[in-house]
C-alpha positions as CSV (number, residue, x, y, z in Angstrom):
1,X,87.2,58.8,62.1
2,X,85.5,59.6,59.0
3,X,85.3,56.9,56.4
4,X,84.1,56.4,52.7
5,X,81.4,54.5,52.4
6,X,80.8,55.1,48.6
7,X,79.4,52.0,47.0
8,X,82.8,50.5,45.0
9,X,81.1,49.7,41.6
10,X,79.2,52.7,41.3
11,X,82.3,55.0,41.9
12,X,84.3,53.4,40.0
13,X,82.0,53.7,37.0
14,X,81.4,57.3,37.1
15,X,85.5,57.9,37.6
16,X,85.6,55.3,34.7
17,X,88.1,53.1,36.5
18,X,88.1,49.4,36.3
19,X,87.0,47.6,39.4
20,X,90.0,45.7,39.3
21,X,92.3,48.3,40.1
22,X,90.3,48.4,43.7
23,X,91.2,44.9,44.3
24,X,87.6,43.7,43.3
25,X,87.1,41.3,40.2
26,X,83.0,41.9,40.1
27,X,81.9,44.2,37.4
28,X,78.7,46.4,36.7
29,X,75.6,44.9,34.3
30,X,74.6,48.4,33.9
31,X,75.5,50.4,30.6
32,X,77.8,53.3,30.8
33,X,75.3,56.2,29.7
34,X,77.0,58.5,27.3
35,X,77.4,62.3,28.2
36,X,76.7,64.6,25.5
37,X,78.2,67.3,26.6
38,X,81.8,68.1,26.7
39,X,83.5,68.2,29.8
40,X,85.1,71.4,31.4
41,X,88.8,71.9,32.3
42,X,87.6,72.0,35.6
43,X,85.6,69.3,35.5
44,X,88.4,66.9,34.2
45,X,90.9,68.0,36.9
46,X,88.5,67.4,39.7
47,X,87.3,64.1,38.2
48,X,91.3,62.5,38.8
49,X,91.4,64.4,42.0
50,X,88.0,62.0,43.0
51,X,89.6,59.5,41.1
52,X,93.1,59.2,43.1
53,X,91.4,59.9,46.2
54,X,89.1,56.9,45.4
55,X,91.4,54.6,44.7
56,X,93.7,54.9,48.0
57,X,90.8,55.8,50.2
58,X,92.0,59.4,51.6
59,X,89.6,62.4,52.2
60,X,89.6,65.4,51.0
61,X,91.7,67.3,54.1
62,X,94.7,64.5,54.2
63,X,94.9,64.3,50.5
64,X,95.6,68.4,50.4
65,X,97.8,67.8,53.0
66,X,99.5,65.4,51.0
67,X,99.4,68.0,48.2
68,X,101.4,70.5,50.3
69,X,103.7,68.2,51.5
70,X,104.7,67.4,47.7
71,X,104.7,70.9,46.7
72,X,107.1,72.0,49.2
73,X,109.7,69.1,48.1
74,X,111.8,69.5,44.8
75,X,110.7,67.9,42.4
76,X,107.9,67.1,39.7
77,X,105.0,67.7,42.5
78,X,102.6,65.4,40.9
79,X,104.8,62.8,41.3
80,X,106.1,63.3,44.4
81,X,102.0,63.3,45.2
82,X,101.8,60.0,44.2
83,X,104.7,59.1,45.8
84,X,103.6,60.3,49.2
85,X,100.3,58.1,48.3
86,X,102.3,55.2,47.9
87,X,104.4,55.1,50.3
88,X,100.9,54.7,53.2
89,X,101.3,51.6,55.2
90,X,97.3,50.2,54.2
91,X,98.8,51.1,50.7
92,X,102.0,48.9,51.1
93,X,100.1,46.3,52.7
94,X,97.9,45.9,49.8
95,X,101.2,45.9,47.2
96,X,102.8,42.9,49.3
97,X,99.1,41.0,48.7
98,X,98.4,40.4,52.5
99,X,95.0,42.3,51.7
100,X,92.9,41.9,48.6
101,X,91.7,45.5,48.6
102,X,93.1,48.8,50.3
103,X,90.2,49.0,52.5
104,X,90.9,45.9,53.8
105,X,94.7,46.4,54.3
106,X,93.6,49.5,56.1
107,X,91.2,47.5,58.5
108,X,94.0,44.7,59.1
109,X,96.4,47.9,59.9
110,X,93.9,49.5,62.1
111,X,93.4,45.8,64.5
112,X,97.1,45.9,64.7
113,X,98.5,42.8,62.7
114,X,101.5,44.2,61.4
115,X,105.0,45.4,62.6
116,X,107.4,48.1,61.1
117,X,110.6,47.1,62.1
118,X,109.5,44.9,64.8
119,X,106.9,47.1,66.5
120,X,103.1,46.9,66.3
121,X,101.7,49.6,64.1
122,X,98.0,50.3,64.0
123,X,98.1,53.6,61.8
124,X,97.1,53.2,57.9
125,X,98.4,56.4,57.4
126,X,101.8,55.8,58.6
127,X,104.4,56.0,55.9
128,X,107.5,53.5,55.0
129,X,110.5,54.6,54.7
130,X,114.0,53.1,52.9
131,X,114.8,50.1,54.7
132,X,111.6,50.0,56.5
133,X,110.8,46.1,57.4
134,X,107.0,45.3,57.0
135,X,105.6,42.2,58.5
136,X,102.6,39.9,59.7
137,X,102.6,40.4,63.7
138,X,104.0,36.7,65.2
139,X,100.3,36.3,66.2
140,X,98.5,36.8,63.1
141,X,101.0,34.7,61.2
142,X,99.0,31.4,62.8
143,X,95.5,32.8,61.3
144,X,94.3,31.1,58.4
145,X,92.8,34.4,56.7
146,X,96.9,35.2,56.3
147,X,97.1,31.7,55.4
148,X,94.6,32.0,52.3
149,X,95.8,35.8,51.5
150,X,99.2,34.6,51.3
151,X,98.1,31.2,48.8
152,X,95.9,33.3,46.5
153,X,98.7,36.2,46.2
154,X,101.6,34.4,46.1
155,X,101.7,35.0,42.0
156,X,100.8,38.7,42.3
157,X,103.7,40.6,40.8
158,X,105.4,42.8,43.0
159,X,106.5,46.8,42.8
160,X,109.9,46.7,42.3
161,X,110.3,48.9,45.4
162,X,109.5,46.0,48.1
163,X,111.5,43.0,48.0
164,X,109.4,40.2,49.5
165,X,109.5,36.2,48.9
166,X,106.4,34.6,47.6
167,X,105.7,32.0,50.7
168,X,107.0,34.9,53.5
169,X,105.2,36.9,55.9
170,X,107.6,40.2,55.7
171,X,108.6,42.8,53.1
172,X,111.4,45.4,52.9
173,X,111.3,49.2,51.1
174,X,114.1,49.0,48.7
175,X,113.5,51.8,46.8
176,X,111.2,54.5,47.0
177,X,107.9,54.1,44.8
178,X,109.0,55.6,41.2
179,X,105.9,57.1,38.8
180,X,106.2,53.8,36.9
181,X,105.1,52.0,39.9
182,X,101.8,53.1,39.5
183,X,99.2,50.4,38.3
184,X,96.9,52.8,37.1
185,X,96.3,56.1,34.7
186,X,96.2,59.3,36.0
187,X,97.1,62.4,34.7
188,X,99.0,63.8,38.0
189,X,99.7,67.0,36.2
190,X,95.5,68.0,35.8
191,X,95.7,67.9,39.9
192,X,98.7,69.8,40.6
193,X,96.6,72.3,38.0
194,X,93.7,72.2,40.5
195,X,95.1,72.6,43.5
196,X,97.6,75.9,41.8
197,X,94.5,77.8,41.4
């Protein structure tokens, strides 16, 4: 399986995201060096390509599979992207705050300690559905790193699109992830532009 192992500061500074947005609260010491010259077309659409790749972890063949999938369903296909993004169970988990970063959620869904709709499910890529039923496996539940994940997010707001209690173990997909869901900036439309070439 390939993986990412970018270091998380150093990316995020050159796609100019906050480190926050990753789930991590450390920042860089170093200053941001100033270009002086002006960045292509080009360069700016494959700069939120990186970027949105970054941030949920997915490589460069999944991701254009992703891109395909949106393009071939009506709609505004950048959002519909996004959407698609969204909607990936390591993704989800990291929304309902039983992970403090998306690599980790994606981890804790590869060992196995969640259920969708009752039954283990090990693949980060999976994606939720309406009426899907995410939860902590009944073994897992007795851990304390659930335990302390579930303390220190208890007060992180959540997407309008899962419905989940502060002090509970389990979510439900309400709704399906609208673009105003997303916590971040991204111009969608400069990828869709990229990819249409």
């Amino acid at each position: 399986m390939a993986k990412n192992m970018q270091p998380i500061l150093k990316r995020c500074k050159t796609l100019g995201l906050s480190p926050a947005v990753m789930g991590y609260a450390k920042s860089s010491n170093r200053n941001p060096k100033q270009s002086r010259r002006k960045q292509s077309e080009y360069g700016m659409q494959l700069a939120e390509k990186q970027k949105v790749k970054f941030i949920y972890g997915v490589l460069e063949k999944p991701f254009h599979k992703y891109y395909e999938k949106a393009e071939k369903k009506q709609g505004i296909t950048g959002e519909i992207l996004l959407q698609e993004l969204e909607r990936r169970m390591d993704n989800v988990v990291f929304r309902m705050g039983l992970a403090n970063t998306r690599r980790e959620a994606r981890q804790l869904v590869n060992h196995g300690h969640f259920t969708v709709n009752g039954k283990r499910m090990n693949i980060p890529s999976y994606q939720v559905v309406l009426g899907d039923v995410i939860a902590v496996s009944d073994k897992s539940r007795s851990s304390t790193k659930f335990k302390t994940l579930l303390e220190e997010n208890g007060k992180k707001a959540m997407p309008k699109w899962i419905d989940k209690a502060k002090d509970s173990f389990e979510g439900k997909i309400v709704a399906m992830p609208a673009r105003d869901d997303i916590d971040f900036d991204v111009a969608e439309h400069l990828i869709v532009e990229l990819y249409s070439k």
